[in-house]
C-alpha positions in Angstrom: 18.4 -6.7 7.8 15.7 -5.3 5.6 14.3 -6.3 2.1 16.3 -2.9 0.6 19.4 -3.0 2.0 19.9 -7.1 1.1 18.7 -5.5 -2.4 21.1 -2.8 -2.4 24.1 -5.1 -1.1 23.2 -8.2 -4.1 23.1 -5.2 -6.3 26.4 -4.3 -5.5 27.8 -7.6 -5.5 27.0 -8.1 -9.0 28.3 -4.8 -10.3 25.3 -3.6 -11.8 23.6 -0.1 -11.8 20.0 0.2 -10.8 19.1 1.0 -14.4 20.1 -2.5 -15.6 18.7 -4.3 -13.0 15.5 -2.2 -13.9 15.5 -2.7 -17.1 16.1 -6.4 -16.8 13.2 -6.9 -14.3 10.5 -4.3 -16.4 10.6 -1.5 -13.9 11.6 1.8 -13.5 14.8 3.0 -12.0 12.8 5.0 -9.5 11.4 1.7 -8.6 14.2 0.4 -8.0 15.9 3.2 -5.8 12.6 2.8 -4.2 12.8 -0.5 -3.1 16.6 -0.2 -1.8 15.8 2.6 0.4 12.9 1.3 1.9 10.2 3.8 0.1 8.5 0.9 -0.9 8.3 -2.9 -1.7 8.7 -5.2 -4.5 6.0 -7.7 -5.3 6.6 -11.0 -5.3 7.2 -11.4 -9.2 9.7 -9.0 -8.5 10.7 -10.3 -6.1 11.4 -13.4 -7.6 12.7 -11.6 -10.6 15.7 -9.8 -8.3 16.1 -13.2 -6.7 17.2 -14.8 -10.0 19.1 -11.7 -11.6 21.1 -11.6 -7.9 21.7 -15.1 -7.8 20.1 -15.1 -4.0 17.4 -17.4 -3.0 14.1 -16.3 -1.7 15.0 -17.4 2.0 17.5 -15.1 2.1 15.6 -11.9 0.4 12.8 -12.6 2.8 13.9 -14.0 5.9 14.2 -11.3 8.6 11.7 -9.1 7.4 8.9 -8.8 9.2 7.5 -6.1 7.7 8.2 -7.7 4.0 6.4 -10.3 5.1 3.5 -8.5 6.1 3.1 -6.7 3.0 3.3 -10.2 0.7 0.9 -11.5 3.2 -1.7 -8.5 2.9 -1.1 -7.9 -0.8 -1.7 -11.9 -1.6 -4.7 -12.2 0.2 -7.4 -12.6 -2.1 -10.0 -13.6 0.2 -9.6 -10.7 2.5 -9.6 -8.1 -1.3 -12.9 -9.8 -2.5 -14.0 -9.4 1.3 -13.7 -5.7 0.8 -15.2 -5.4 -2.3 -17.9 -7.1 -1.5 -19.0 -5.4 1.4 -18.0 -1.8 -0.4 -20.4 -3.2 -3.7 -23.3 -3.9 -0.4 -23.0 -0.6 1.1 -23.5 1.2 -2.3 -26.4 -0.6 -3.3 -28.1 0.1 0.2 -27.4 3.7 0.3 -28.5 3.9 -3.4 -31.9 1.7 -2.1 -32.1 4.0 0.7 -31.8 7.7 -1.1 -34.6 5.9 -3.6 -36.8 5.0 -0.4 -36.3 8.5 1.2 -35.9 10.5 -1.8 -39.4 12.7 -0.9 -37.9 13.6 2.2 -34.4 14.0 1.1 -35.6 16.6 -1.4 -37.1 18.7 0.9 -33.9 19.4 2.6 -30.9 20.7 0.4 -28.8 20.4 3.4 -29.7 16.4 3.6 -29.7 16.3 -0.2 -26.2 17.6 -0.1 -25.0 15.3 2.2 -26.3 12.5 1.4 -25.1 12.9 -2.7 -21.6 13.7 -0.8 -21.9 10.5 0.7 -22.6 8.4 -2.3 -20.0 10.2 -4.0 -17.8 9.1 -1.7 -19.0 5.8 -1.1 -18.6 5.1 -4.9 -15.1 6.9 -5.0 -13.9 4.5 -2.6 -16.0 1.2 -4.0 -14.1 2.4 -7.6 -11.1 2.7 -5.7 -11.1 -1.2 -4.7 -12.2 -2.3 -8.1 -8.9 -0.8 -9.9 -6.7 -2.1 -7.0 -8.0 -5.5 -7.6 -7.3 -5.7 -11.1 
């Protein structure tokens, strides 16, 4: 059985409507209906949060969900995230080091300039993207 419809079925059993449970946990009601309909997942504070309000233990939440699993797993992992923003904060600085080295020939061409200021703009974009996901 999956994550939402063991959330769905505790919420039943303790007679409450997703607006209580979400505004006993801090969330939206959205979230909530989210969550119970597969949309998307709860963190694990939540997740421990639901576990307490429900009176169900972890095991039970989590158990049988591969794909619950997976997302804890990938979500947790903090090596892997400051893996990625490492290597995103390495890339930039080359490509910034390389449009410095080749900037007389880069100016020459607006067709290069263009791409290569697309690049960077996307290269930062996604390096920015990773630093607000971390924190």
């Amino acid at each position: 059985m999956k994550i939402g419809e063991k959330l769905l079925q505790a919420r039943k059993v303790n007679q409450l409507k997703q607006e209580e449970v979400a505004d006993k946990i801090f969330v939206s009601r959205q979230t909530i209906s989210n969550w119970e309909n597969g949309k998307s997942y709860p963190d694990i504070i939540s997740i421990i949060k639901l576990s307490d309000l429900y009176h169900v233990s972890l095991d039970e939440l989590l158990k049988g969900d591969e794909s619950i699993v997976a997302h804890l797993a990938e979500s947790t992992d903090v090596v892997k995230s400051n893996s990625k923003l490492i290597l995103y904060a390495i890339l930039n600085i080359l490509m910034f080091v390389l449009v410095i080295i080749f900037n007389t020939q880069i100016s020459e061409n607006k067709y290069l300039l263009f791409g290569c200021l697309s690049l960077l703009t996307v290269s930062a974009s996604i390096l920015f993207y990773q630093i607000v996901r971390k924190f």
